[in-house]
DSSP file (Angstrom, degrees, kcal/mol; ACC not computed):
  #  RESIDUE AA STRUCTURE BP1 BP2  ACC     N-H-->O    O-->H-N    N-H-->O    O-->H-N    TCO  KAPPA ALPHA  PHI   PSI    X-CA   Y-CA   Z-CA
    1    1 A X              0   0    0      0, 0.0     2,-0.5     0, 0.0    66,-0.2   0.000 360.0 360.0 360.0 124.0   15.4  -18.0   -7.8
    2    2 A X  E     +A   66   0A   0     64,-1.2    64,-1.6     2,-0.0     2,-0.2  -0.922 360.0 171.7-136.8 140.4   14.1  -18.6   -4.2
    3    3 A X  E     +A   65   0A   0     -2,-0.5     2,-0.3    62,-0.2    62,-0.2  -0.736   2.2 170.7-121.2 138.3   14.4  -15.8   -1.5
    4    4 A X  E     -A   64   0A   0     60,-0.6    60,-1.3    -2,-0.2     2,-0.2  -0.774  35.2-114.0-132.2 152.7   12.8  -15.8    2.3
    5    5 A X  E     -A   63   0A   0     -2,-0.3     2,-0.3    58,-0.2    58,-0.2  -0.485  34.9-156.3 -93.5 119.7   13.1  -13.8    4.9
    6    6 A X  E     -A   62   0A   0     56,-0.6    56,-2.9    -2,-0.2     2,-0.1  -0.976  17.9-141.4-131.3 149.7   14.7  -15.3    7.9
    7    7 A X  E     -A   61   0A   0     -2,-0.3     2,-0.5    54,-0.2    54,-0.2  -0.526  23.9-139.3 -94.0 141.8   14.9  -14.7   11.9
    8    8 A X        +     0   0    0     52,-0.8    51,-2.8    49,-0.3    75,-0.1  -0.935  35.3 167.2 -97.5 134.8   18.6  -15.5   13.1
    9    9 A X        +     0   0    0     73,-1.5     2,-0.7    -2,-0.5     4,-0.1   0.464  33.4 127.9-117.7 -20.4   17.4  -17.6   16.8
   10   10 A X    >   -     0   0    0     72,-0.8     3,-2.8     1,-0.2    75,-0.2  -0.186  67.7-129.6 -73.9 121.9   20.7  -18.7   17.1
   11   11 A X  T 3  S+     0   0    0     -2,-0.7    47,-0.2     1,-0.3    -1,-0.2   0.423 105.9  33.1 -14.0 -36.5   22.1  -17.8   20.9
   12   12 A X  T >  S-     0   0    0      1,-0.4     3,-0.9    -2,-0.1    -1,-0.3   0.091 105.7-134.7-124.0  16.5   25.4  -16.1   19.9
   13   13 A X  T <   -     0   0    0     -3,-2.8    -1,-0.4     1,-0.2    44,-0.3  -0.298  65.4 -27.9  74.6-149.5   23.9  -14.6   16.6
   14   14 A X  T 3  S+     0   0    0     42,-1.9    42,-0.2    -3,-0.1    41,-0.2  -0.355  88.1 147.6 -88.0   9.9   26.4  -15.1   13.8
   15   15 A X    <>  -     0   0    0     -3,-0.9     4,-1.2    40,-0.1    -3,-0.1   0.068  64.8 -63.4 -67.4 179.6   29.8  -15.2   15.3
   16   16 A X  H  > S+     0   0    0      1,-0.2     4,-1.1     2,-0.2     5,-0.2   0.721 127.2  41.7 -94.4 -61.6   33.0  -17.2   14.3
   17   17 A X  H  > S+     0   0    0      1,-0.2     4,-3.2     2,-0.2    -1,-0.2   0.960 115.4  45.7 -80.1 -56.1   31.7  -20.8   14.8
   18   18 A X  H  > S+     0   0    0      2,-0.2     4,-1.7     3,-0.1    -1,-0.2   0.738 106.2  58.7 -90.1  14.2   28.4  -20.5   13.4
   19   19 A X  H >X S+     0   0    0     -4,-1.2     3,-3.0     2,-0.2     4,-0.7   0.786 110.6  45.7 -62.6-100.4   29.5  -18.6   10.2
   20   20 A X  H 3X S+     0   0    0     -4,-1.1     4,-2.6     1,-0.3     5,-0.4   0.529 112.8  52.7 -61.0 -34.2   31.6  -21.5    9.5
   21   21 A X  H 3X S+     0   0    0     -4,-3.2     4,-2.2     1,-0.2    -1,-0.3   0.954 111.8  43.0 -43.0 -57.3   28.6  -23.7   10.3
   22   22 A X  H <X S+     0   0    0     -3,-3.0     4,-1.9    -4,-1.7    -1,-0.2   0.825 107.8  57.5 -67.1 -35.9   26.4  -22.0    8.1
   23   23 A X  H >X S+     0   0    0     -4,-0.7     4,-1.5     1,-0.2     3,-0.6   0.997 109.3  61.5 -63.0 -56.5   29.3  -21.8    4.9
   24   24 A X  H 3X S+     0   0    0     -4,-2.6     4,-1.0     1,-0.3    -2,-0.3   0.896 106.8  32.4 -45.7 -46.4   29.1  -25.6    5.6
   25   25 A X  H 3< S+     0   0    0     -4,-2.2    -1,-0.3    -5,-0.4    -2,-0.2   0.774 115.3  62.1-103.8   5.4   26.0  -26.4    4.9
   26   26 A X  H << S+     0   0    0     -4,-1.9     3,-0.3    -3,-0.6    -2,-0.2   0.986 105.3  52.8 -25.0-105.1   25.9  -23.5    2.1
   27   27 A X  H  < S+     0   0    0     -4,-1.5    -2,-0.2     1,-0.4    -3,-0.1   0.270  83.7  81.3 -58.9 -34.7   28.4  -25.3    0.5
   28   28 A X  S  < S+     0   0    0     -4,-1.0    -1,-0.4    -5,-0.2     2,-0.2   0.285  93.8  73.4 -40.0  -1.4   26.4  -28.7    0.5
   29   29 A X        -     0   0    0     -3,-0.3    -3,-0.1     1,-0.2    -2,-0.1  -0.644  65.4-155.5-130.5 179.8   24.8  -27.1   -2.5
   30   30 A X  S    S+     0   0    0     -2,-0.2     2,-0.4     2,-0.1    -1,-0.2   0.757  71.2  99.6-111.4 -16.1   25.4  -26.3   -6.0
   31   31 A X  S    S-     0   0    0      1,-0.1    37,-0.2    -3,-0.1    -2,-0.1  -0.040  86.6-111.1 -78.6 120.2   23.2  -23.9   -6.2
   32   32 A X        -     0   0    0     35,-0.6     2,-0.2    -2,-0.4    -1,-0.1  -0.007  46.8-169.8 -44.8 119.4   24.9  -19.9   -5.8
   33   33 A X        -     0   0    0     33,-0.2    12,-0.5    -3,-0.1    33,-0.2  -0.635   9.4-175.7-115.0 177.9   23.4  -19.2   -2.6
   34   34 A X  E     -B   65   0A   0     31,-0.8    31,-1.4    10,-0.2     2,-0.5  -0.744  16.0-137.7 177.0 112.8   23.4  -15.5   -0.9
   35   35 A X  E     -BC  64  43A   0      8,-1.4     8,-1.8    29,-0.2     2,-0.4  -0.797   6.3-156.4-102.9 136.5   22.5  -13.4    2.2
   36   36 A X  E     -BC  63  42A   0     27,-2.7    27,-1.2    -2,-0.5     6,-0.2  -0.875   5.7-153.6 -61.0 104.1   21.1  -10.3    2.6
   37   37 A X        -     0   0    0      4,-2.0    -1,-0.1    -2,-0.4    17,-0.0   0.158  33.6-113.1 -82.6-161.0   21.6   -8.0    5.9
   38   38 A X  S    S+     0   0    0      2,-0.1    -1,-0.1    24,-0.0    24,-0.1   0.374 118.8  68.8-106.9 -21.3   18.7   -5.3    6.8
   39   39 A X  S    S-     0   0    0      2,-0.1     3,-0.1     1,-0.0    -3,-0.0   0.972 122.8-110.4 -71.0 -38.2   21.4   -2.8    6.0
   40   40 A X  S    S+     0   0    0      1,-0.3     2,-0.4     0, 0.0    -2,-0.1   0.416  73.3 139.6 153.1  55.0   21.1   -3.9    2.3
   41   41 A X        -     0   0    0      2,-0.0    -4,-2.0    13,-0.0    -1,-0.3  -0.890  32.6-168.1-106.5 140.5   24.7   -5.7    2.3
   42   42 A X  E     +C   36   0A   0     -2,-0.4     2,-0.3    -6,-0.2    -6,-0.3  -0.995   8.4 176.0-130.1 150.0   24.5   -8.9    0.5
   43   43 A X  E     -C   35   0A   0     -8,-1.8    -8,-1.4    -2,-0.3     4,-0.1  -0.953  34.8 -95.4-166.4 162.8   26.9  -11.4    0.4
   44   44 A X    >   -     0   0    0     -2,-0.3     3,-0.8     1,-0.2     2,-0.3  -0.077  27.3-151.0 -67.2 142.5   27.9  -15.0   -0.9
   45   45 A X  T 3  S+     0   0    0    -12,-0.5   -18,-0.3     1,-0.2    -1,-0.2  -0.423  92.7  72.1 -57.7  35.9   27.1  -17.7    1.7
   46   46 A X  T 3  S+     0   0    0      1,-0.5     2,-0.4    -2,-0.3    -1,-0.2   0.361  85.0  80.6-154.4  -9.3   29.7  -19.7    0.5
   47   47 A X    <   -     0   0    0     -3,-0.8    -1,-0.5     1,-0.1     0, 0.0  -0.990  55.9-162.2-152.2 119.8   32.6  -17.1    2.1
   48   48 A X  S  > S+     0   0    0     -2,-0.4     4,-1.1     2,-0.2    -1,-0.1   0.657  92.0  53.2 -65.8 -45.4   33.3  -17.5    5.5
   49   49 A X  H  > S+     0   0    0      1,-0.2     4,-0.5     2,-0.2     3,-0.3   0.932 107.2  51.8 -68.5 -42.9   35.0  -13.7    5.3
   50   50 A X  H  4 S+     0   0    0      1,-0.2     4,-0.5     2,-0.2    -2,-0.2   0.561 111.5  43.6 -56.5 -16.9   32.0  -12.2    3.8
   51   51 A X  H  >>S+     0   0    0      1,-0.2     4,-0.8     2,-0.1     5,-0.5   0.786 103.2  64.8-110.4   2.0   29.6  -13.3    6.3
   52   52 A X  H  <5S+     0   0    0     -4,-1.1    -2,-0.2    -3,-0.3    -1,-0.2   0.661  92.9  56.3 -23.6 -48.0   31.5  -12.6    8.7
   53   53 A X  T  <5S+     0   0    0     -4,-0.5    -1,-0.1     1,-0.2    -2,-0.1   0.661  90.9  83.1 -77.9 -25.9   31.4   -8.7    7.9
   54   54 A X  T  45S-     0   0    0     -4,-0.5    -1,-0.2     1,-0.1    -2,-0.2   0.998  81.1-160.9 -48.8 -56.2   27.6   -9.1    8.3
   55   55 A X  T  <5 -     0   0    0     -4,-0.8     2,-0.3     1,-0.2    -1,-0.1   0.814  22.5-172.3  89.6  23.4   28.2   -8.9   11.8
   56   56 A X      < -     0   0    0     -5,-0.5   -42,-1.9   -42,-0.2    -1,-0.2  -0.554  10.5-156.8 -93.3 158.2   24.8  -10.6   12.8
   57   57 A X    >   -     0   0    0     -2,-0.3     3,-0.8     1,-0.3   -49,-0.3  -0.143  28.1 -80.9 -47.7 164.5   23.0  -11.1   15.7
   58   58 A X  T 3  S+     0   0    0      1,-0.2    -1,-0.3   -47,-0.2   -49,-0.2  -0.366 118.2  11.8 -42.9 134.8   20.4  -13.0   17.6
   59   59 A X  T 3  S+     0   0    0    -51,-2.8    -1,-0.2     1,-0.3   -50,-0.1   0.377  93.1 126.3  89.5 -15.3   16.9  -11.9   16.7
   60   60 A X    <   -     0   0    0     -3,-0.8   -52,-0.8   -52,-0.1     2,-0.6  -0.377  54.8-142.2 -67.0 136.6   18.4   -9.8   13.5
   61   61 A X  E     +A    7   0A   0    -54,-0.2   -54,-0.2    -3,-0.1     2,-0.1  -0.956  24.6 177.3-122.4 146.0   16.1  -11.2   10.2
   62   62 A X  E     -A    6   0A   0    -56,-2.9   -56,-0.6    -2,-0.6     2,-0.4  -0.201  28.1-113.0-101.8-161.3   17.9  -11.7    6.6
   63   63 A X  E     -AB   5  36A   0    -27,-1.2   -27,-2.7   -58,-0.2     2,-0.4  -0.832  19.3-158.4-148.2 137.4   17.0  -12.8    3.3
   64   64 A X  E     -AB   4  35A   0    -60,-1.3   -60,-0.6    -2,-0.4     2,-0.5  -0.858  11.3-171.2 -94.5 112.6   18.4  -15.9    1.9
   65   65 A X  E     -AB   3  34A   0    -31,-1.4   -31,-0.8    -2,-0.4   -62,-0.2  -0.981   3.4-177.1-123.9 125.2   18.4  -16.2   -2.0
   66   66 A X  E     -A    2   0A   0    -64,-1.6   -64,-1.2    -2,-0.5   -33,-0.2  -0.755   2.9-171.7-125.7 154.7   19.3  -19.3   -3.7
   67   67 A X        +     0   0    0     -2,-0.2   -35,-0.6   -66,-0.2     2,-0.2  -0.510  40.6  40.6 172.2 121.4   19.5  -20.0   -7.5
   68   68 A X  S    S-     0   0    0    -37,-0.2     3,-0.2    -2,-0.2     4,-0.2  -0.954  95.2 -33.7 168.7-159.8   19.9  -22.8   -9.1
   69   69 A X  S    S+     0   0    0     -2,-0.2     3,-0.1     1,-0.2    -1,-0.1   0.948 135.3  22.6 -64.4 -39.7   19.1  -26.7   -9.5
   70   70 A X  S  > S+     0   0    0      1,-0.2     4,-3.0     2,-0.1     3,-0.4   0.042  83.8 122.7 -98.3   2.2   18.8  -27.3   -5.7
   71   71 A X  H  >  +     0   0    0      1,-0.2     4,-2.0    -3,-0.2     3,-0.4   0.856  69.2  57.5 -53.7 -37.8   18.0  -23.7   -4.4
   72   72 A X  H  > S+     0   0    0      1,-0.3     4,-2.0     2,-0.2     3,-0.3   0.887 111.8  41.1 -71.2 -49.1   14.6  -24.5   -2.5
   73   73 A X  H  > S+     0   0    0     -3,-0.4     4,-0.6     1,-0.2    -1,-0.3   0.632 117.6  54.3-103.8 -10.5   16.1  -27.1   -0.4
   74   74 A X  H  X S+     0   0    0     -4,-3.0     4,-1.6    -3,-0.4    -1,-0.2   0.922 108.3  44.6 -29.6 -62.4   19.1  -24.7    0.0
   75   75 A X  H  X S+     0   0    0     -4,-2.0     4,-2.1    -5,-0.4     3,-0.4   0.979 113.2  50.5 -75.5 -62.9   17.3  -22.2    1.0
   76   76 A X  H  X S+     0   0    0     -4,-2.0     4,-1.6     1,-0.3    -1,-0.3   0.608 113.4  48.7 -51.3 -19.6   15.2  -24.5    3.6
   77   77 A X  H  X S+     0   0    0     -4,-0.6     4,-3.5     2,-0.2     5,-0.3   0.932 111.4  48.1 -76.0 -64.7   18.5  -26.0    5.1
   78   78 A X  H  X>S+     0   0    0     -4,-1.6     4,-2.9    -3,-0.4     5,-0.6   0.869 115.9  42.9 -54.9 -59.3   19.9  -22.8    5.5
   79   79 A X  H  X5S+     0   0    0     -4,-2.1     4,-4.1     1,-0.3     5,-0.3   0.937 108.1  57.3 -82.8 -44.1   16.8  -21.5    7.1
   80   80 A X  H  <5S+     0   0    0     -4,-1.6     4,-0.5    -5,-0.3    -1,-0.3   0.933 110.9  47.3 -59.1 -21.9   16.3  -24.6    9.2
   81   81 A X  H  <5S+     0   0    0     -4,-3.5     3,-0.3     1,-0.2    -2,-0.2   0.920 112.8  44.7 -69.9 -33.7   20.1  -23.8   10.7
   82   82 A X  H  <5S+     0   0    0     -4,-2.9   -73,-1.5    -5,-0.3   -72,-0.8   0.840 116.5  47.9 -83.4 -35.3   19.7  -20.0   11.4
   83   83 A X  S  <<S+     0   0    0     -4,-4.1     2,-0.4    -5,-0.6    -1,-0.2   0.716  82.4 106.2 -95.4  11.7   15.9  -20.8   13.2
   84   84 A X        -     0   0    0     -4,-0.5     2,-0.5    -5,-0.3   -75,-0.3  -0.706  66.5-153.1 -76.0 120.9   17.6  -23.9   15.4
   85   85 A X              0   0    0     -2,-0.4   -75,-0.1   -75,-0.2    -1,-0.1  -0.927 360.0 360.0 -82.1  93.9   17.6  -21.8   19.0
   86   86 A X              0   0    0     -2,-0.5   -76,-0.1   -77,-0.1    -1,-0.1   0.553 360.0 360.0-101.9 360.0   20.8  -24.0   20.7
């Protein structure tokens, strides 16, 4: 399993368009992938309604957990989308 801690930088936090962004490239993977809020909600990356309920923001950090054949370059995809400041 690999887990790191990640800064959300993107402008508008976590809203409508870049959940589905992020479920997309989640979904690029095989591996079960899976975020973690700072309230201690986790939930799959792979469902657009569950990260949704996260409700995050700009400047908010998560943790991202992958696990499987591909999880490292999961996790690093994942992380490179959330620290992109557009």
């Amino acid at each position: 399993m690999t887990k790191k801690e990640i800064t959300i930088k993107l402008a508008s936090g976590l809203e409508a368009r870049p959940v589905a962004m992020l479920v997309q490239v989640a979904s690029q993977f095989d591996s079960e992938i899976y975020v973690e809020s700072k309230g201690g909600k986790t939930v799959n990356a792979k469902s657009i309604m569950g990260m949704m309920t996260l409700g995050l923001s700009a400047g908010e950090t998560v943790v991202v957990s992958a696990n499987g054949a591909d999880e490292a370059e999961a996790v690093d995809k994942i992380e490179k989308y959330l620290s992109a400041s557009n």
